[in-house]
N, C-alpha and C positions, 0 to 999 in steps of 0.2 A: 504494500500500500504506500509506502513511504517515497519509492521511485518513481509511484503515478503521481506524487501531488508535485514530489520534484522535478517533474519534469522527463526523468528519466529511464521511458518504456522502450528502448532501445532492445534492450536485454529479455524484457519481457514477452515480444512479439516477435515470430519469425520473420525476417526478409522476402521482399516477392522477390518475384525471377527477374523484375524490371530494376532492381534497386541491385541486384546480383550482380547481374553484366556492367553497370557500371565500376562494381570494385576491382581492386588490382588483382594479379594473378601470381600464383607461384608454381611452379612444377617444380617435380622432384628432379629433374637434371639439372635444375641450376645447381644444385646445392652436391652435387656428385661427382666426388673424387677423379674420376674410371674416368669421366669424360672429357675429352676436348672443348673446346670454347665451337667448334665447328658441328658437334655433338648436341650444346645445347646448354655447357655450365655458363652463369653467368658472373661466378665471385673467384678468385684465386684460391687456388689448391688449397692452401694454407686455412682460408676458412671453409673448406666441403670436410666431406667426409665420404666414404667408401658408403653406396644404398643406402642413402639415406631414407627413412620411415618417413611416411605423413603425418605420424604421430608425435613424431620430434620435432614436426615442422612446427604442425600445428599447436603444442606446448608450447614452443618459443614464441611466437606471434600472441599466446596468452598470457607469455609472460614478459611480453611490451605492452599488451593490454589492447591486444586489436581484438577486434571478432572475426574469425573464420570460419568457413565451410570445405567441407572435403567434398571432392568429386571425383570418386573413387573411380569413375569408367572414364575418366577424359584423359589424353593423351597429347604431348607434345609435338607436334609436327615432324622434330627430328630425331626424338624417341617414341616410337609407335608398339615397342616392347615392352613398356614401363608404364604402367598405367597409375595416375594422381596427379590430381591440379587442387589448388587451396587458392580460396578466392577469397580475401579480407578487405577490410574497409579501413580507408585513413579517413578519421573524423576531421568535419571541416575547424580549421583554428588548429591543425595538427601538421606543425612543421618542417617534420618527414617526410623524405623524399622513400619511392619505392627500394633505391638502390641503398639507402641507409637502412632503413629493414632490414633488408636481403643482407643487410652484411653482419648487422646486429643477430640476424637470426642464425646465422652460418655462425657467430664466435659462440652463440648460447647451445647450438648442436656438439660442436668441438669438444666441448666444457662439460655437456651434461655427462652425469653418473653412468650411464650406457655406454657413452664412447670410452670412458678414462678407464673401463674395469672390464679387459679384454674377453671374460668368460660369462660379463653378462650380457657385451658386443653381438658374441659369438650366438647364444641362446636367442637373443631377439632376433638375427637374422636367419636362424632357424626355422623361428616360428613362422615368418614369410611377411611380404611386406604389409599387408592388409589384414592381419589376425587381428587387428584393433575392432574392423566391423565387426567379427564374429564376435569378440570381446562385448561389443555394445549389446550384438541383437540376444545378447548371453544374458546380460543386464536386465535388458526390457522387458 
């Protein structure tokens, strides 16, 4: 009740499909080691990581405080074997650029607990890259 009086139902109401397409985009080849710049990364090696997860993506971008979406069947043009796009929104009066994200998000993957402890690395890439759906529809 208290974000309806303040103003702030952002969080409370999902996004239409028209408010969608105008936010920014992320695929998982920007953010991947393995790949070329001709491939489809868009940040230096230094901030990827080897498959990167939409889960990690999408963690870091909530832990700049964006709101995002995964779309688990959309594909890169230059990756058509890697399937994930994360579509979030820069609030207006929000003075980030996309490539500052993308780079903030690339040093919060680097960093996280997953990557620094190679046998919980290992296990998550195990499990495959999308175990997070079954994960949720597990939940619900």
């Amino acid at each position: 009740m208290k974000k309806l009086v303040n103003g702030e139902t952002e969080e409370l109401f999902p996004p239409t499909e028209e408010e969608i397409k105008k936010w920014h985009t992320f695929y998982l080849c920007y953010f991947n080691s393995e790949f070329s710049l001709e491939q489809g990364r868009r940040l230096p090696k230094e901030l990827c990581v080897k498959n990167p997860r939409p889960d990690e993506i999408s963690d870091a971008l909530k832990q700049l405080g964006y709101r995002s979406i995964l779309h688990h069947e959309k594909k890169h043009p230059c990756d058509f074997l890697h399937a994930g796009r994360l579509k979030f929104r820069i609030p207006q009066g929000d003075k980030q650029t996309k490539k500052k994200i993308m780079r903030e998000v690339g040093k919060i993957i680097i960093g996280s607990k997953t990557r620094i402890d190679p046998e919980l690395c290992a296990q998550k890439e195990k499990e495959g890259l999308f175990d997070m759906v079954a994960e949720e529809k597990a939940i619900a």
